[in-house]
N, C-alpha and C positions, 0 to 999 in steps of 0.2 A: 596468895600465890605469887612468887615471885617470878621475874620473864625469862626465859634464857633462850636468847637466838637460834642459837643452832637447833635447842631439839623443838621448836614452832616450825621451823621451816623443814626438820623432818618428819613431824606430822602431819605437816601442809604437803609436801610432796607423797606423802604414803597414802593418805586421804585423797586427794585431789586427781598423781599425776601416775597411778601404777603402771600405766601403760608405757612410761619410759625403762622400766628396769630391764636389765638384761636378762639372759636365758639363764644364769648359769644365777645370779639374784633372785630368782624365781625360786629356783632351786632350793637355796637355802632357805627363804623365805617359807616353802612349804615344810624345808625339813623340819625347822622351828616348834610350827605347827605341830606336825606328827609326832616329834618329841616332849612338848609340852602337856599334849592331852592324852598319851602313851605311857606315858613317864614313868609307869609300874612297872610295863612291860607285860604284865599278866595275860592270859588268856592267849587263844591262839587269833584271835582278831586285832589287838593289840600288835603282839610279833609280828604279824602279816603288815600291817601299817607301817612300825616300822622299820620294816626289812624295805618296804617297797619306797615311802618317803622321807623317814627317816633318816633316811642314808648315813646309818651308823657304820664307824669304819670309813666314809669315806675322809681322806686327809684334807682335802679341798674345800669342803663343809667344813671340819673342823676346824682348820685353820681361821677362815671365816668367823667361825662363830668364838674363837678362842677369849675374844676379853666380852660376849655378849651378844645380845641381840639386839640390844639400842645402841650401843659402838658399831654395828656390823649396819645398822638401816642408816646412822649419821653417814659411814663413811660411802654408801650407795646415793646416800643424797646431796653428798658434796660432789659426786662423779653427775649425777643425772642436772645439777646446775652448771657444772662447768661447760660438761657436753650440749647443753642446751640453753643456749642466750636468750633463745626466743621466749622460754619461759617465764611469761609473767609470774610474779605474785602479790597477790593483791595484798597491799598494805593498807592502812590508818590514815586517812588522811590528815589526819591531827596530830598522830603520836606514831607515827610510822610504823609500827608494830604490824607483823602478819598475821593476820584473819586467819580465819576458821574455811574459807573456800572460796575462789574466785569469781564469787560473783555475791558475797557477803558486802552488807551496807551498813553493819553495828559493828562497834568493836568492842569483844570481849576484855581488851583491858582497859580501856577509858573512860567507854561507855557514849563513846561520840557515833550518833547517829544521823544517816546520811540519805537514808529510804526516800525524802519528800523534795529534794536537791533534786533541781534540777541538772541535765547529765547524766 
């Protein structure tokens, strides 16, 4: 498996830090949801789902999601780092690479473990 920055750190942010997205990222977020596991449309529970999170029809959702759902979570999580300095993330002490969660001591790509370190 090979590494790519950007989408680690927005796995780390989607994993880690939901609480920074905004209202209207939420939104989309669910509609994703509702249209992935809907995606027939069949039945009348289905439609109700997503009529109500879905938010098919709406331009601003779709807009959003026009080139995707992993382009649309990258571009929320270049905005939730810019906006937020304070946001640590926890890296590799070895290989500087971003961890799997803020307060992880192994790293998935090196394999440098840090659990018995004192600190």
């Amino acid at each position: 498996m090979s590494y790519d920055e950007e989408a680690e750190l927005t796995h780390y942010v989607w994993r880690n830090h939901l609480s920074l997205l905004s209202r209207f990222e939420w939104d989309v977020e669910r509609a994703t949801h509702a249209r992935g596991n809907f995606a027939d449309g069949t039945g009348e529970h289905a439609k109700r789902v997503l009529e109500r999170f879905g938010r098919l029809g709406d331009p601003r959702i779709d807009v959003a999601l026009a080139e995707g759902r992993e382009a649309f979570r990258r571009s929320a999580c270049r905005r939730i780092l810019a906006e937020h300095a304070e946001l640590q993330v926890n890296r590799c002490p070895r290989c500087h690479k971003v961890l799997r969660t803020p307060v992880a001591k192994q790293c998935f790509w090196c394999g440098y473990d840090w659990h018995n370190n004192n600190g």
